[in-house]
C-alpha positions in Angstrom: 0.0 0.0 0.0 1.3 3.5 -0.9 1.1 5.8 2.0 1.6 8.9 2.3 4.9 10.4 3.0 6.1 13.1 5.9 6.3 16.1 3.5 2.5 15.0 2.2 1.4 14.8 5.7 2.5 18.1 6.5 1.2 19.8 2.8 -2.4 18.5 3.6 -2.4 19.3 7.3 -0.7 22.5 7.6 -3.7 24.7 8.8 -4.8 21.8 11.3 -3.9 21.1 14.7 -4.9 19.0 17.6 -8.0 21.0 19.8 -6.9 19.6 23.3 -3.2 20.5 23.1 -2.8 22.3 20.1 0.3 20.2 18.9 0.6 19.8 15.3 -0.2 16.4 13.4 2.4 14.6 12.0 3.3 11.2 9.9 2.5 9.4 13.2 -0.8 10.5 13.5 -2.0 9.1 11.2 -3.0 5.2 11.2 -3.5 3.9 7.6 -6.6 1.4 7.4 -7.6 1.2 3.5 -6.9 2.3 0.4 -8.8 2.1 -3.0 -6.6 3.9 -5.8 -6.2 7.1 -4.5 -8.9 7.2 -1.7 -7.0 6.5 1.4 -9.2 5.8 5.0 -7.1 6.5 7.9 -7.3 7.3 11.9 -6.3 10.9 12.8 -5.4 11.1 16.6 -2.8 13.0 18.3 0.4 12.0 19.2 1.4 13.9 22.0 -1.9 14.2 24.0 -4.3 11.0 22.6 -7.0 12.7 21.5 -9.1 10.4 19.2 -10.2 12.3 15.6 -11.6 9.0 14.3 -11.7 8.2 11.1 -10.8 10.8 8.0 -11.2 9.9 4.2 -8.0 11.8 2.1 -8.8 12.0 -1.9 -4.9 12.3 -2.8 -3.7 12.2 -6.1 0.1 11.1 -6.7 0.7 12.5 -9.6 -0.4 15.8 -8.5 2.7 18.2 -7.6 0.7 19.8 -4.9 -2.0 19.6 -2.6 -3.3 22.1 -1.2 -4.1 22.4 2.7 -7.3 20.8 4.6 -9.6 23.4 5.9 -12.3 23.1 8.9 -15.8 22.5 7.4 -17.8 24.0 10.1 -20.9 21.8 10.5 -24.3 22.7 12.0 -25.6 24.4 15.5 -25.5 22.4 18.0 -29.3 21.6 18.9 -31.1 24.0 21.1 -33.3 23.2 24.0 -36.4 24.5 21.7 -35.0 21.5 19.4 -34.9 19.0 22.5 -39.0 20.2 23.8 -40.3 20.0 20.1 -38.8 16.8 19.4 -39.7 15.9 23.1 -43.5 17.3 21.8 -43.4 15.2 18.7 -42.4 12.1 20.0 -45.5 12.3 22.8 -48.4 13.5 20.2 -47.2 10.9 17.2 -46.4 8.1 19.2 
């Protein structure tokens, strides 16, 4: 399996960084688990702290002569507790 290499590692997660201890990530973060041409599945955690990022899906193409940095996708709001008592409402009138 072709992994990804030190310099790659540090390319695609240059504007990253661990959210516990702010360390940066590193070759060794980075647990590889499968690969399917150039869609690699691997486990992001920290190394100096442990934190567990789960699992992260990299599209890299090798015969690309550079990749450009990750960025943070921000997802939703977190639920609100007007979410929680209209769900909570829901679930007693349709049930």
């Amino acid at each position: 399996m072709k992994k990804l290499s030190p310099k790659d590692v540090k390319a695609l997660l240059a504007n990253l960084c661990c959210s516990q201890c702010k360390n940066e990530f590193s070759i060794n973060s980075i647990k590889f688990l499968e690969q399917d041409c150039d869609i690699l599945l691997c486990s992001l955690s920290c190394e100096k702290c442990g934190k567990d990022f789960g699992e992260v899906v990299f599209n890299f193409n090798r015969k690309a002569d550079k990749h450009l940095p990750l960025e943070i996708v921000d997802g939703p709001e977190p639920i609100s507790y007007d979410d929680v008592i209209d769900a909570h409402k829901f679930i007693k009138d349709n049930l």
